[in-house]
C-alpha angles and dihedrals in degrees: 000000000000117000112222121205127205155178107236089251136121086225098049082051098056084045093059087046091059093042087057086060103046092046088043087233125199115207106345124184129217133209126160126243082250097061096021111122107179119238120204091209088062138058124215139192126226117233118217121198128238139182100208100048080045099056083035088061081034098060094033089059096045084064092061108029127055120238084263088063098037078058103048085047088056090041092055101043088057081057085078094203113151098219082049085061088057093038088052097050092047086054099050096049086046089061102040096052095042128057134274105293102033089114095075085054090112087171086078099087088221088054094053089038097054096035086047094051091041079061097052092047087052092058092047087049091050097040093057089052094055094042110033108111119201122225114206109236115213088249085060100248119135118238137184126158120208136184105206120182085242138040087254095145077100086070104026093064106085095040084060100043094045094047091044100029086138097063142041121255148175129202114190122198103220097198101046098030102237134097134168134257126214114193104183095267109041130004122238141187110247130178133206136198099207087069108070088076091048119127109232095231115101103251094063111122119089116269086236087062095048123084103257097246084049086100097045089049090056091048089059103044091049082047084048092055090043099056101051091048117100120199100207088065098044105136106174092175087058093033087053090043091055089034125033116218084222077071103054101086080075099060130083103200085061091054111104 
């Protein structure tokens, strides 16, 4: 067995995937620099990263695979989990040596891992959506951290800037330090130094950093909650299963 060594990027991935292929390779193994301890009892070879060998496995795969599977592919690979890197690369070499087709084979336990994780991340992607809250800067941009399970800012972008096309806003990723910036016009990746104190509840930026009506705005809005809310019909089993309490750090009507 062959140990892989990677960046942590989808480019550097597809690039493990090529160079399989060049060192006709066996059973190789993959790990990324991130969770990589050396063993003297083993040898391993460095991935680098190329462009041209990742648009080359890129390409290769979008002949066999419709634009649904290249985005579950893409979906599983956010997740950052180090048995979904094999999986993917497992995956990736399963398709590109087997007809057209062979990606709806379920029965292939990379095909099932990487389809059922795509689907996880999907959840996470489509829960943050739902659950971010925004906080109104003085300077007038709009601000929210998270801390998803998974790097889904990726997918998370154009919903956002569709939805608030009208105002400026920046979602931060607590966990991987890193957020995005929509200025009206693109959005950008941007990374600051002053969160890494932040608490990870909602209300965590300084009262001197938020718009003056930020904290009658969130009054309302928690009046607003309480008073649709009727008591006789509280199912909390029900309530947990649709929100998470994991996400109610996000959620000003939960802050007490």
């Amino acid at each position: 067995m062959e140990l892989y060594v990677f960046d942590g990027t989808l480019e550097g991935l597809l690039t493990a995937v090529f160079d399989c292929y060049q060192r006709k390779a066996g059973t190789v193994k993959i790990v990324s620099q991130e969770n990589f301890h050396p063993d003297v009892f083993q040898e391993s070879f460095t991935v680098v990263s190329a462009d041209e060998k990742a648009n080359r496995v890129w390409a290769g795969l979008r002949k066999k695979l419709d634009k649904d599977w290249m985005l579950r592919f893409y979906k599983s690979f956010l997740s950052e989990n180090p048995d979904t890197f094999q999986d993917l690369l497992e995956f990736s070499r399963y398709i590109l040596d087997n007809p057209a087709g062979a990606g709806e084979n379920f029965g292939n336990k990379h095909v099932l891992a990487v389809s059922q994780m795509a689907q996880k991340v999907h959840r996470e992607k489509h829960r943050m959506e739902a659950f971010i809250r925004f906080q109104q800067t003085a300077d007038g941009i709009f601000y929210a951290h998270i801390e998803p399970d998974f790097n889904v800012l990726p997918l998370i972008s154009d919903h956002f800037k569709n939805r608030y096309a009208d105002q400026k806003w920046i979602i931060y990723d607590l966990k991987r330090k890193y957020g995005l910036y929509f200025n009206l016009e693109t959005v950008e990746e941007v990374a600051f130094d002053f969160t890494t104190e932040m608490s990870p509840a909602l209300n965590a930026l300084p009262e001197t950093l938020l718009d003056p009506k930020e904290e009658l705005y969130s009054l309302l809005w928690k009046d607003y909650f309480r008073s649709t809310n009727i008591p006789a019909r509280k199912n909390m089993k029900l309530h947990i299963r649709h929100i998470p309490k994991r996400y109610w750090k996000y959620l000003s009507e939960k802050q007490v």
